[in-house]
BALOBA-1460 file (C-alpha; in Angstrom, 3 decimals):
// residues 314
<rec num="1" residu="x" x="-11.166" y="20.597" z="-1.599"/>
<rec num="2" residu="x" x="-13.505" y="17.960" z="-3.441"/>
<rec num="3" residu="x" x="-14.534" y="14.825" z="-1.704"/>
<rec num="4" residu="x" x="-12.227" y="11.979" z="-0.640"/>
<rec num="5" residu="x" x="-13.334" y="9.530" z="-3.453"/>
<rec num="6" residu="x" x="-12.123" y="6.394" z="-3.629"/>
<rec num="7" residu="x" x="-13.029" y="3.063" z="-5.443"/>
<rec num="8" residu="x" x="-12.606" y="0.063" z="-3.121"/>
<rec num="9" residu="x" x="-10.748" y="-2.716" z="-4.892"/>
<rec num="10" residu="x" x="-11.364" y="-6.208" z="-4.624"/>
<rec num="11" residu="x" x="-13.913" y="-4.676" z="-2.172"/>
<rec num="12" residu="x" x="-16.321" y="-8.280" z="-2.195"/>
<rec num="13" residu="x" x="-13.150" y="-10.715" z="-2.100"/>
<rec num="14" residu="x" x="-11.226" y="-9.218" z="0.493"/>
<rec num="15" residu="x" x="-14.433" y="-8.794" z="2.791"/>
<rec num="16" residu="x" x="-15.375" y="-12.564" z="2.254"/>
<rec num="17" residu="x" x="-11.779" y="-13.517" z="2.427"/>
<rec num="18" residu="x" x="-11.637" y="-11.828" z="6.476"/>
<rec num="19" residu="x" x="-14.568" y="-13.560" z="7.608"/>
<rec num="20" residu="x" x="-15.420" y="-11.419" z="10.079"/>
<rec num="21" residu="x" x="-16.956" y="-12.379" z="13.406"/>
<rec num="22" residu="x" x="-19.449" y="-9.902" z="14.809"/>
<rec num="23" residu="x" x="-17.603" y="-9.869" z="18.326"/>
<rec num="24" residu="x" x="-14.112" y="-9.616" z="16.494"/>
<rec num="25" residu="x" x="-11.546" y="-6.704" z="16.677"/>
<rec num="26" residu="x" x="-10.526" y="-5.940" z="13.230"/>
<rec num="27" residu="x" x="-8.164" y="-3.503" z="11.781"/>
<rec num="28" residu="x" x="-8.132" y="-1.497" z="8.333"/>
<rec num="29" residu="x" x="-4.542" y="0.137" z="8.347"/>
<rec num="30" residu="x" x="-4.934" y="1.881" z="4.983"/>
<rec num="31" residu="x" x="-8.419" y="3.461" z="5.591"/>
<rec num="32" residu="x" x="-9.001" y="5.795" z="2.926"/>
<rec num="33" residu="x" x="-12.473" y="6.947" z="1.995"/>
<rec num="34" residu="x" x="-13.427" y="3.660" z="4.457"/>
<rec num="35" residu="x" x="-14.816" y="1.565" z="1.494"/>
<rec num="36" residu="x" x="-13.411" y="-1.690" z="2.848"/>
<rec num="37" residu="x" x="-14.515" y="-0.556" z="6.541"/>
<rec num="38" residu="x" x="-18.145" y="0.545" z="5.864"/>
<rec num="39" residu="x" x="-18.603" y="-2.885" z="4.856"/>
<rec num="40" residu="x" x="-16.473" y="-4.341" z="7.969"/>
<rec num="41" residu="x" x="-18.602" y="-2.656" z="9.992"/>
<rec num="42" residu="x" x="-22.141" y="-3.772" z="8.903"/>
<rec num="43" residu="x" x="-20.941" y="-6.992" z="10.020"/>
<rec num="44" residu="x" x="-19.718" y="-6.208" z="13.787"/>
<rec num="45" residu="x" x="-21.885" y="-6.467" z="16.349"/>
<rec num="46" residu="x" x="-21.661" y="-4.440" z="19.434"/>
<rec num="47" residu="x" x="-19.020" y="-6.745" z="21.425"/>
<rec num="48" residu="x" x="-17.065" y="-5.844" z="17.880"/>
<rec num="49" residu="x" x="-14.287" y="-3.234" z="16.966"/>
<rec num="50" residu="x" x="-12.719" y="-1.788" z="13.841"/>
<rec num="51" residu="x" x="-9.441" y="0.312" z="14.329"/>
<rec num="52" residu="x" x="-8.757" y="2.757" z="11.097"/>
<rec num="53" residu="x" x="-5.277" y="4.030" z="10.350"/>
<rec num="54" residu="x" x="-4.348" y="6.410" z="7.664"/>
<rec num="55" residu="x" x="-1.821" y="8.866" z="7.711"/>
<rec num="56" residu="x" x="-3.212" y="11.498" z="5.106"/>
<rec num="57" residu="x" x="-5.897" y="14.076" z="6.922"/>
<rec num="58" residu="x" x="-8.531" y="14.040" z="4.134"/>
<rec num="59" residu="x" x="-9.068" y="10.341" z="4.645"/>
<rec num="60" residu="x" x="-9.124" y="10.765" z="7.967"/>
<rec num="61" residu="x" x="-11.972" y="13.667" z="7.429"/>
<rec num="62" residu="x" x="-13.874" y="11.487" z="5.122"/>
<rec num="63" residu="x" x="-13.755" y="8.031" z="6.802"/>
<rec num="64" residu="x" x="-14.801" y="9.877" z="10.374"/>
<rec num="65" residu="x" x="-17.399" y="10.924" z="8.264"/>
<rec num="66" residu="x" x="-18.687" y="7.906" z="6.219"/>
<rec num="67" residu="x" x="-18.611" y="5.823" z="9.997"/>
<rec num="68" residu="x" x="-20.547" y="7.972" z="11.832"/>
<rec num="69" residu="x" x="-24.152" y="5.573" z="11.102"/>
<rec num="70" residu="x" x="-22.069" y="2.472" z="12.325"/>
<rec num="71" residu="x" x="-21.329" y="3.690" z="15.598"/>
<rec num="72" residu="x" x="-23.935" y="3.173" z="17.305"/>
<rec num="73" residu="x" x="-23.788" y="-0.307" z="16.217"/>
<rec num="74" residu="x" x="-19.874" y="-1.260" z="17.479"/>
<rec num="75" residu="x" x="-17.014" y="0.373" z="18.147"/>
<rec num="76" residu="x" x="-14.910" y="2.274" z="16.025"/>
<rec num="77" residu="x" x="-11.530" y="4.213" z="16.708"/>
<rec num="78" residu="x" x="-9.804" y="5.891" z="14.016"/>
<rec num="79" residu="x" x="-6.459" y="6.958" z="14.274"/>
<rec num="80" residu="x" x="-4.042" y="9.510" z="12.085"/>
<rec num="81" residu="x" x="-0.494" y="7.736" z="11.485"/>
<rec num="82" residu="x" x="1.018" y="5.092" z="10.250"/>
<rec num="83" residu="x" x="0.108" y="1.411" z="9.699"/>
<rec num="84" residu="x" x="4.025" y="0.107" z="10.508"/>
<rec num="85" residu="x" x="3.045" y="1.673" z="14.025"/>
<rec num="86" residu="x" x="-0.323" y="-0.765" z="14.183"/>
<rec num="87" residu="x" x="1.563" y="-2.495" z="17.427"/>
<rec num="88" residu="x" x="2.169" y="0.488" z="19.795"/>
<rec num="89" residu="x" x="-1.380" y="1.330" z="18.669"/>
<rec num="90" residu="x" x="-2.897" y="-1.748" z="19.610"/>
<rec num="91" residu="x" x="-0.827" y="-1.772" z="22.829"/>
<rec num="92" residu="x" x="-1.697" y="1.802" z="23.494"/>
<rec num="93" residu="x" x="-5.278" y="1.200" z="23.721"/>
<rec num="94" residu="x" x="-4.823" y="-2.494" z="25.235"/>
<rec num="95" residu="x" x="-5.463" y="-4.893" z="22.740"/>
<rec num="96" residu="x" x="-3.352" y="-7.986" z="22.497"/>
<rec num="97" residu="x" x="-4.345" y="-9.580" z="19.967"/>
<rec num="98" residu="x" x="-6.889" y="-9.071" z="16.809"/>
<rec num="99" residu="x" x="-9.251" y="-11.072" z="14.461"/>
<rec num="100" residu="x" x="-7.591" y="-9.253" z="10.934"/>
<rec num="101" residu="x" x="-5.846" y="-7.058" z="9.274"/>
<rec num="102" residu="x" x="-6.848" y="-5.486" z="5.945"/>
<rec num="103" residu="x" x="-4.287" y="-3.543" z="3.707"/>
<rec num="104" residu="x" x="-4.994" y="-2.114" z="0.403"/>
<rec num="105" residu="x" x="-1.452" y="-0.226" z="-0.645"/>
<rec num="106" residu="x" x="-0.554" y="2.315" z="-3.068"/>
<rec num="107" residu="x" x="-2.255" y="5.255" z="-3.653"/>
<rec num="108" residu="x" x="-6.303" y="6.026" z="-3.076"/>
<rec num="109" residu="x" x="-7.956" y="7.689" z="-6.753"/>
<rec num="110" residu="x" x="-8.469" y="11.130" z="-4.546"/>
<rec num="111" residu="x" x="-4.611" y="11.271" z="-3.730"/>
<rec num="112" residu="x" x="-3.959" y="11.026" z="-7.568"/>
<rec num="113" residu="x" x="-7.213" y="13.075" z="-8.612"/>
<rec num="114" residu="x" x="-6.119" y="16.120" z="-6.345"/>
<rec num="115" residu="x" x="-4.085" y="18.288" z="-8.249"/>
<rec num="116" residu="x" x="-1.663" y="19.855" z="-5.991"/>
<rec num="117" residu="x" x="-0.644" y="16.690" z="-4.014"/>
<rec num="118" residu="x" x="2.052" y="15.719" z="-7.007"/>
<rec num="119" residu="x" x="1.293" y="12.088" z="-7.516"/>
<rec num="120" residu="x" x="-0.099" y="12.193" z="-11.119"/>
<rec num="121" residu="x" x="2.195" y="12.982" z="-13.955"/>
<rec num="122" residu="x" x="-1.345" y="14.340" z="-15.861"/>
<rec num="123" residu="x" x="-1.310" y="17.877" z="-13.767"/>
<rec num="124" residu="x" x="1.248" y="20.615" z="-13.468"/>
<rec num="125" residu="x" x="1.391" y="20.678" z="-9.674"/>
<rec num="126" residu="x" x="4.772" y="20.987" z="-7.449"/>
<rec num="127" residu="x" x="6.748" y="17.657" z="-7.117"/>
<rec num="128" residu="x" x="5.071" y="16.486" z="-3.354"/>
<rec num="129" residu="x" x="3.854" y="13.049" z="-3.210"/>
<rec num="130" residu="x" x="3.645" y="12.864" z="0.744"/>
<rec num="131" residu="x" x="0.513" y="10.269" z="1.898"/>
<rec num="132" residu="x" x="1.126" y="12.435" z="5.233"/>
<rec num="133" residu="x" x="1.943" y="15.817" z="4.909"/>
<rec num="134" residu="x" x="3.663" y="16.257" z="7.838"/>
<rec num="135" residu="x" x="6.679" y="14.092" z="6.847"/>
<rec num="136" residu="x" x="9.821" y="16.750" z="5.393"/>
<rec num="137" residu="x" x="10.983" y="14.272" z="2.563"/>
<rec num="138" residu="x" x="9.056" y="15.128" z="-0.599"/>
<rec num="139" residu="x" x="9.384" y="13.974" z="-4.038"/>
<rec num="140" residu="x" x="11.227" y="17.505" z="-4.544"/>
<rec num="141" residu="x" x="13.861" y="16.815" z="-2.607"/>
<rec num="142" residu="x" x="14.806" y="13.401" z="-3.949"/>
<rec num="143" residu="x" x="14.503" y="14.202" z="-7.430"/>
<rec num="144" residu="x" x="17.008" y="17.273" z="-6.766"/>
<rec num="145" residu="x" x="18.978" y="16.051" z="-3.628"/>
<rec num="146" residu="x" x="19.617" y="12.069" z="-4.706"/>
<rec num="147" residu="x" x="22.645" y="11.287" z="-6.172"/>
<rec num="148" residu="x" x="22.103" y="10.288" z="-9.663"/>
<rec num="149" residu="x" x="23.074" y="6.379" z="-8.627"/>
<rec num="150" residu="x" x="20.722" y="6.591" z="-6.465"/>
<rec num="151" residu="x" x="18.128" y="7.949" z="-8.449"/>
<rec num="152" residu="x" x="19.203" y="5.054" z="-10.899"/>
<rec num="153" residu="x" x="18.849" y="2.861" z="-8.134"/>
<rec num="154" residu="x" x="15.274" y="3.434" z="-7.422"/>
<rec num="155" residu="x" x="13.623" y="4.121" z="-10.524"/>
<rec num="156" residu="x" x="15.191" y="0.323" z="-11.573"/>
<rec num="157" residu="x" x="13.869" y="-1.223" z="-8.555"/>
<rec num="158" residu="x" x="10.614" y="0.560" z="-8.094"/>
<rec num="159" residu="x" x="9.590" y="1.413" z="-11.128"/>
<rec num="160" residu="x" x="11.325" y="-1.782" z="-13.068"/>
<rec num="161" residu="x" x="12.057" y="1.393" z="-15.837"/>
<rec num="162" residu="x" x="14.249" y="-0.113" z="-18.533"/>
<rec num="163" residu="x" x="15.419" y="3.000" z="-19.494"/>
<rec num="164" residu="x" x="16.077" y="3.755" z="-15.117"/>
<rec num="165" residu="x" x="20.095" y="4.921" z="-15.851"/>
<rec num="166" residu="x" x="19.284" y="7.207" z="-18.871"/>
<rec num="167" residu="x" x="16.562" y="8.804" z="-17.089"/>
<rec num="168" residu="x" x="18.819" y="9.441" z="-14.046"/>
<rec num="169" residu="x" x="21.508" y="11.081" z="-15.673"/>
<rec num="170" residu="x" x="18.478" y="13.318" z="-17.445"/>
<rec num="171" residu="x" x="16.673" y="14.347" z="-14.386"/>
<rec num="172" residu="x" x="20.850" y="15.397" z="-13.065"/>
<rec num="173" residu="x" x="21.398" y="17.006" z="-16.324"/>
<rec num="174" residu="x" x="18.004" y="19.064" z="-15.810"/>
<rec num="175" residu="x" x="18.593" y="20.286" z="-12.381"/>
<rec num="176" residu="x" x="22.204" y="21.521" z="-12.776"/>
<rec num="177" residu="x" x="19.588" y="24.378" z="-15.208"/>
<rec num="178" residu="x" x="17.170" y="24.809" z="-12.162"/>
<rec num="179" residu="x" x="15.733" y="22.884" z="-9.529"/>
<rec num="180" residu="x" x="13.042" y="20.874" z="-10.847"/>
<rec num="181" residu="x" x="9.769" y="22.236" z="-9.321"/>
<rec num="182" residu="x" x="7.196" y="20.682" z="-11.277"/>
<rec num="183" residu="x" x="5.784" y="17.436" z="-12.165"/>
<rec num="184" residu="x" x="5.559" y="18.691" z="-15.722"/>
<rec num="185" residu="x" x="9.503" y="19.775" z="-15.508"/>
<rec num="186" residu="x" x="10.032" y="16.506" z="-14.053"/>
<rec num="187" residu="x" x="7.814" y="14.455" z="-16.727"/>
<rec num="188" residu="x" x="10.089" y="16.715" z="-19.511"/>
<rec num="189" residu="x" x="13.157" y="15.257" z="-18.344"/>
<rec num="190" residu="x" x="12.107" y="11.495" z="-18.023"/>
<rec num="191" residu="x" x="10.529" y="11.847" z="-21.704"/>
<rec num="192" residu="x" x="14.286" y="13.190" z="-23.235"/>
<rec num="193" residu="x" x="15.496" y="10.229" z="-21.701"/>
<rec num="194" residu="x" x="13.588" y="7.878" z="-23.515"/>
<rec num="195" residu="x" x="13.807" y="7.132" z="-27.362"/>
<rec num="196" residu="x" x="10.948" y="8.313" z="-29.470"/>
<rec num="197" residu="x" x="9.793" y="4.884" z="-30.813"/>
<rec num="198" residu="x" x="9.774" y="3.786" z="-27.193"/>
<rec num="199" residu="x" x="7.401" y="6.475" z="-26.190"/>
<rec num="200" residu="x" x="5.350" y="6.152" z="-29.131"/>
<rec num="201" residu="x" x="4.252" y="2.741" z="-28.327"/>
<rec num="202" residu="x" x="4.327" y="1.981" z="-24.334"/>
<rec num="203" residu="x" x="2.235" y="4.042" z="-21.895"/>
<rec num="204" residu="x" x="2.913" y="7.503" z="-20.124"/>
<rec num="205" residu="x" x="6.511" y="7.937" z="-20.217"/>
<rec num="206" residu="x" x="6.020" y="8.874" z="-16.644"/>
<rec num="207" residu="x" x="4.467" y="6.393" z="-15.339"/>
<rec num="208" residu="x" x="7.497" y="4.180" z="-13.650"/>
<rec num="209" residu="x" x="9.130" y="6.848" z="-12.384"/>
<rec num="210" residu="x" x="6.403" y="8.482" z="-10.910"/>
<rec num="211" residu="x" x="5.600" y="5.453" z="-9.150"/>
<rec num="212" residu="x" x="9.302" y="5.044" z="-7.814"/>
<rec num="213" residu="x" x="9.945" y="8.256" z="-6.579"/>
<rec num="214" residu="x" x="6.262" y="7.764" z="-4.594"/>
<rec num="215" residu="x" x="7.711" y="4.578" z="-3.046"/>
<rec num="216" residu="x" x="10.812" y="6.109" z="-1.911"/>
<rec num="217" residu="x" x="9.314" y="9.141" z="-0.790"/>
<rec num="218" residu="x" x="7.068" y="7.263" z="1.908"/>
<rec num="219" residu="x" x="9.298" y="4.224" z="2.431"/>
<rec num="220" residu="x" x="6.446" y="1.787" z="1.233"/>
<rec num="221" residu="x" x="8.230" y="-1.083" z="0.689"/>
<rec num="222" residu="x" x="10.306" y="-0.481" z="4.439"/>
<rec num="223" residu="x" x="6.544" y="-0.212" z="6.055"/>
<rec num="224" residu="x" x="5.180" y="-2.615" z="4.394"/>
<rec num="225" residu="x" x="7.927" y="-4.640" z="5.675"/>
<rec num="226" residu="x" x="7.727" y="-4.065" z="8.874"/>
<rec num="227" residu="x" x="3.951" y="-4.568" z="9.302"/>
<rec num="228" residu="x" x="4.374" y="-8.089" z="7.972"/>
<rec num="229" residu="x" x="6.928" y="-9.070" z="10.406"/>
<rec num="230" residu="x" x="4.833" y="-7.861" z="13.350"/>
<rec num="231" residu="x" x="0.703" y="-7.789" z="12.322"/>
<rec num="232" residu="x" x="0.719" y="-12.287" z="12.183"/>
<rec num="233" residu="x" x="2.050" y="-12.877" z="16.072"/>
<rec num="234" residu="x" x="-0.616" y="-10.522" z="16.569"/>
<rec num="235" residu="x" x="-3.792" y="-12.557" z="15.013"/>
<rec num="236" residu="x" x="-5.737" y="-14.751" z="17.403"/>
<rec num="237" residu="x" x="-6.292" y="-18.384" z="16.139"/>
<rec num="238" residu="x" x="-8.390" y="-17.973" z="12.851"/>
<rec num="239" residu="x" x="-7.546" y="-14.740" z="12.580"/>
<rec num="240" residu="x" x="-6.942" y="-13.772" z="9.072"/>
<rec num="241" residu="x" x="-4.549" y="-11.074" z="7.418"/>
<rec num="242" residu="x" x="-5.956" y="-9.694" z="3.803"/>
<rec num="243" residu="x" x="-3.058" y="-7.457" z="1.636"/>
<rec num="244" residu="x" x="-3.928" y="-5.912" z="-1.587"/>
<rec num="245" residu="x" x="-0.901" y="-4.694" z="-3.654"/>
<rec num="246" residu="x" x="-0.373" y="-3.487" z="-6.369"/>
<rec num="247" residu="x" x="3.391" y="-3.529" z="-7.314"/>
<rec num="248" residu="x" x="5.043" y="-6.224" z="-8.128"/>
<rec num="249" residu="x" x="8.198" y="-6.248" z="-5.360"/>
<rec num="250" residu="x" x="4.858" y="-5.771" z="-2.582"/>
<rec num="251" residu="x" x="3.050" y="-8.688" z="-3.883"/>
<rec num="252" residu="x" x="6.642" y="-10.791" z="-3.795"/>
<rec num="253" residu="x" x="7.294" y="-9.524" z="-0.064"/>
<rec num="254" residu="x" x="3.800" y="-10.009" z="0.583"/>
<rec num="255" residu="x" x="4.061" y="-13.726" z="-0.917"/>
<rec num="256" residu="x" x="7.311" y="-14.874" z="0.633"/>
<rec num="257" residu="x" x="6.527" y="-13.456" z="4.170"/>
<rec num="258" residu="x" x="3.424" y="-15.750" z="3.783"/>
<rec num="259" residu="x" x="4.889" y="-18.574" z="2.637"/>
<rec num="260" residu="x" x="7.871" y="-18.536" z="5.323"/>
<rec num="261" residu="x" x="5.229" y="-18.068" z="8.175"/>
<rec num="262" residu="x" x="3.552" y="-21.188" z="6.999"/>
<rec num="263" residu="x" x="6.473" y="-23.212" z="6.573"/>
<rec num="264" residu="x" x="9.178" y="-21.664" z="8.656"/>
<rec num="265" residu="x" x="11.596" y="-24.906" z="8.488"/>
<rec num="266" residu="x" x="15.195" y="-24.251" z="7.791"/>
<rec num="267" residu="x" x="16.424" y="-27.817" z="7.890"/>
<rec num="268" residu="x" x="17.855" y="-29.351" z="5.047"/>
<rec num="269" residu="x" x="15.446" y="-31.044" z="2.795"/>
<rec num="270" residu="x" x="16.886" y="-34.529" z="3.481"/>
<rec num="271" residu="x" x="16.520" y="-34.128" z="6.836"/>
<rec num="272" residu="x" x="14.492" y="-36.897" z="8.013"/>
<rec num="273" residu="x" x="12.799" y="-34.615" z="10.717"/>
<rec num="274" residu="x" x="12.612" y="-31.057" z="11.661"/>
<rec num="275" residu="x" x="15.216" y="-30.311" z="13.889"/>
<rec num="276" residu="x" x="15.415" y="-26.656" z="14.164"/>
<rec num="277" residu="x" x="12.052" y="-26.269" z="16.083"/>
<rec num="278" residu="x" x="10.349" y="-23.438" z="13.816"/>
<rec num="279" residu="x" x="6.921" y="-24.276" z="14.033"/>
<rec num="280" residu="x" x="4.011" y="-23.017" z="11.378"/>
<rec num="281" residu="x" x="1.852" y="-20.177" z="12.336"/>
<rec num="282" residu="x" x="-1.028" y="-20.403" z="10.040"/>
<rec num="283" residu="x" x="-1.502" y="-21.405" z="6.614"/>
<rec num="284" residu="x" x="-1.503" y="-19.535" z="2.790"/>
<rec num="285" residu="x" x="-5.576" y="-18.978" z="2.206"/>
<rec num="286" residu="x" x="-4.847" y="-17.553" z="-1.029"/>
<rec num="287" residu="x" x="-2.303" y="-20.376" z="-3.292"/>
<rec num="288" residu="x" x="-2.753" y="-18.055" z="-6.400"/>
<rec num="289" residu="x" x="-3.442" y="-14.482" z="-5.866"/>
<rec num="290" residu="x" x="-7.270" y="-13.099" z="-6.217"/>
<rec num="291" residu="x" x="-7.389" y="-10.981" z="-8.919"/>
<rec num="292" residu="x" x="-10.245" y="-8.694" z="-10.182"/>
<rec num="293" residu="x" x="-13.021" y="-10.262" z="-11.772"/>
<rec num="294" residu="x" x="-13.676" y="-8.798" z="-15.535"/>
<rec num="295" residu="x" x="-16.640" y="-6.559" z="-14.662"/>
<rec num="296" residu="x" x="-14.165" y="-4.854" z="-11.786"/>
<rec num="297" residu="x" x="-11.607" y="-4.144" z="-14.188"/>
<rec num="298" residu="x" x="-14.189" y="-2.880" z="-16.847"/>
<rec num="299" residu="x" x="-15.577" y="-0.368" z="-14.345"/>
<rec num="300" residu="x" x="-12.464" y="0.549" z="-12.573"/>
<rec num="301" residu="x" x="-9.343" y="0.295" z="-14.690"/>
<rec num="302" residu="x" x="-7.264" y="1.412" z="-11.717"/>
<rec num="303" residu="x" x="-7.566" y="-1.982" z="-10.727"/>
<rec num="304" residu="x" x="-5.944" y="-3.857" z="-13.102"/>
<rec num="305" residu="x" x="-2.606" y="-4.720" z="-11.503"/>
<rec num="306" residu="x" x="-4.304" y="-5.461" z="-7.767"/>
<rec num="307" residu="x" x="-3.859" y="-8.769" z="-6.405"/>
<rec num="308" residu="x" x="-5.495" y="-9.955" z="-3.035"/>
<rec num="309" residu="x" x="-3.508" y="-12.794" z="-0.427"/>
<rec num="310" residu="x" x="-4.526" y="-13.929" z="2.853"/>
<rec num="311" residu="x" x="-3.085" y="-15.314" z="5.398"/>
<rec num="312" residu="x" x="-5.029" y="-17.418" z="8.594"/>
<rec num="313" residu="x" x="-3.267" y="-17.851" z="11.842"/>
<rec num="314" residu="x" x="-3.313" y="-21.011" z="13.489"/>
């Protein structure tokens, strides 16, 4: 197995945008290769604490790895699971509250790089796509087990595919052959579903359903959803929650979530005053979303569709 590699996005901006304390507890709950946490860590202090979750063990492997010089400068504890269980984690070890929260969705450049893991549409590898390969689900089993509205369903929300109910009905046609195995059997189908002219011009054929069948198969969207809910009663005054997304329905839950914990008010808006007693818990950092700067995007092209927003707890 090569090395977990992984180019940190927004790596500068999101690091600045935590303003981390050297006494702070801070957690990264999308570790990866540590990119983001390396540079958390040169800034704690002994009194200080970063907490790494990631679900997939090669991350794990390489992150232990990459931390090893900072420990004997603070405290780190990294844990294998899931960042929608960041709560019972922090109550498990008995922390209350933290300082911030980093999370930089989607999938790390190893996860697509490695071959056999199924999330790149350029390798013929079997259909997988599991960030933790414990979970059962795979991308196999919903490309040959969903119904096909409900493979519609998906690749129009997740992968916004204009061409979502033709490519359903291919992918059902297909498998009533065979199973589809493959990511190459699977990129066959999706590319008879879409007119010639179409494929000419746009990108990988791929591409969107790729990426909707990986959102499905690891509920991304339901864990992002519940980390959002839960991670802000969790900051301590000041303490600041940094997401990088990188799909369009993320950055809209991250942006609403944000918004409605700044200005939870449900009154009417001629309501002289507030009446229903929702008070603010922070404010927006971020009014427009941080995007890569031009020298980013030239070196890493992967990051072209990131966009960084922070929230600060009052």
């Amino acid at each position: 197995m090569s090395d977990f590699a992984h180019v940190s996005v927004l790596l500068g901006e999101t690091i600045e945008a935590l303003k981390v304390k050297p006494n702070g507890i801070y957690v990264d709950g999308t570790l990866g290769g540590a990119g983001h946490s390396s540079k958390i860590c040169e800034l704690l202090g002994p009194e200080g604490m970063l907490i790494g979750i990631d679900q997939d063990e090669a991350a794990i492997a390489a992150a232990t790895k990459r931390l090893e010089p900072y420990r004997d400068k603070t405290r780190i504890c990294i844990v294998r699971d899931n960042y929608r269980n960041v709560i019972p984690i922090l109550t498990g070890m008995g922390i209350e509250k933290i300082d911030g929260m980093l999370l930089d969705l989607g999938v790390s450049s190893y996860q697509f790089d490695q071959e056999d893991r199924g999330f790149s549409y350029r390798f013929d590898a079997p259909l997988d796509m599991r960030m933790d390969q414990r979970q059962t689900l795979s991308a196999r089993d919903i490309v040959n087990n969903y119904s096909e509205q409900e493979l519609y369903r998906i690749i129009r929300d997740y992968g916004e595919d204009p061409f979502a109910k033709n490519i359903a009905k291919h992918i059902v046609k297909r498998r009533n052959e065979k199973p589809i195995e493959t990511t190459f059997e699977l990129t066959d189908a999706i590319k008879a579903a879409i007119p010639a002219k179409v494929r000419e011009k746009g990108g990988h054929p791929s591409k969107r359903t790729f990426q909707a069948i990986r959102i499905e198969c690891n509920r991304e969207l339901e864990v992002l959803g519940e980390a959002l809910d839960s991670v802000i009663d969790h900051l301590n005054p000041g303490g600041r929650f940094a997401i990088i997304t990188f799909h369009s329905l993320e950055d809209r839950m991250v942006k609403q979530t944000f918004r409605d914990a700044e200005n939870p008010c449900t009154c009417p808006p001629d309501f002289p005053v507030c009446v229903c007693g929702k008070k603010s818990k922070g404010k927006v950092i971020t009014r427009k979303a941080i995007l890569p700067s031009p020298e980013e995007l030239e070196q890493n092209p992967r990051s072209a569709s990131a966009k960084l927003r922070v929230f600060e707890r009052s």
